[in-house]
C-alpha positions in Angstrom: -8.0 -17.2 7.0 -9.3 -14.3 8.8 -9.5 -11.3 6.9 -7.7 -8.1 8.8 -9.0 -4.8 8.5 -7.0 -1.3 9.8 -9.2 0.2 11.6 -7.0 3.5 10.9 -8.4 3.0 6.6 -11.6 1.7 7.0 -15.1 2.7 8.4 -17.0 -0.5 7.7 -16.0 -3.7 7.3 -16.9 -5.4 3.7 -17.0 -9.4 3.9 -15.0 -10.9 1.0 -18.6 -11.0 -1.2 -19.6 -7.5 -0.5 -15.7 -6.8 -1.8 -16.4 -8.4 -4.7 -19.9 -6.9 -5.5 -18.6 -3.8 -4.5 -17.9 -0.9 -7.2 -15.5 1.4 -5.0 -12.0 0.7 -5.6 -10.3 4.3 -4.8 -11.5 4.6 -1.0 -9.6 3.4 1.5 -12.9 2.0 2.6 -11.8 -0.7 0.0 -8.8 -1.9 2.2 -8.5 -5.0 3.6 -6.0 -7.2 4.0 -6.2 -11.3 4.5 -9.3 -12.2 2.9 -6.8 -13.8 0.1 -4.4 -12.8 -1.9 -6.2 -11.1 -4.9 -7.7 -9.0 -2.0 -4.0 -8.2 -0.6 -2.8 -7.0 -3.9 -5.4 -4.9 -4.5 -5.2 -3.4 -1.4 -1.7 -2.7 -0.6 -1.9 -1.1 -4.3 -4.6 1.6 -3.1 -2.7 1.9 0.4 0.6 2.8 -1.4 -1.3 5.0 -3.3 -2.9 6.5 -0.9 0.4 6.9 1.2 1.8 8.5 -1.7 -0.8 11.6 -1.3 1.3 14.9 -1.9 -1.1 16.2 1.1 -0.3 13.3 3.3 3.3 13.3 2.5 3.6 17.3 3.0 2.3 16.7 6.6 4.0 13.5 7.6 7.5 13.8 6.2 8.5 16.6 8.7 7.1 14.5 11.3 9.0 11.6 10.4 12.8 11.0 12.2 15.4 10.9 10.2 16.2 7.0 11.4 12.1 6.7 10.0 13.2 8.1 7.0 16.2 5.6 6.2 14.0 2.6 7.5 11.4 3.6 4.8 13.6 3.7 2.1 16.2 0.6 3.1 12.6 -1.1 3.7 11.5 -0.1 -0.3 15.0 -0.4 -1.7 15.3 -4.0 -0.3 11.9 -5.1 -1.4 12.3 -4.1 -4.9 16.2 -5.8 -4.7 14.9 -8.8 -3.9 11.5 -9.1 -6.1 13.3 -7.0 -9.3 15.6 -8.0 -11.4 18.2 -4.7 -13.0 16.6 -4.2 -15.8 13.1 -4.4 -14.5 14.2 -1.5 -11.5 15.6 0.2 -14.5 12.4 0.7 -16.5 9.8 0.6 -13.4 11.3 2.5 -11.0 13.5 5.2 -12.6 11.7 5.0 -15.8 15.1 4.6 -18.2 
């Protein structure tokens, strides 16, 4: 499989052994996505968390449509329907 790479993240392309060698795991340099699936995890976890920037959010949620808002969160809300069971949405999400 081909690994994909945002162009949008990153500023140099890593190989899946450079990845592995590589000690920076909190730029969005270390994005990638389709390497394999460890790689995936790992970096959807620093692209959430990079998302999640107070900074970034202060500028793009004005921006955003309300429709874009309501897709975001039916989008969230469904994932964590599907992949959570009550108790677990209870105790991750809303912290209860």
């Amino acid at each position: 499989m081909e690994g994909y790479v945002t162009p949008f993240l990153v500023k140099k392309i890593m190989s899946p052994k450079e990845k592995n060698n590589s000690q920076d795991t909190t730029s969005a340099e270390a994005i990638s996505f389709g390497f394999d699936r460890s790689t995936d995890e790992r970096s959807l976890a620093l692209f959430l968390s990079c998302f999640a920037d107070q900074k970034l959010l202060d500028t793009l949620l004005p921006r955003l449509e309300d429709n874009e808002i309501l897709q975001v969160v039916d989008f969230i809300t469904g994932l964590m329907h599907k992949h959570l069971n009550e108790k677990e949405y209870h105790r991750l999400f809303l912290s209860e």
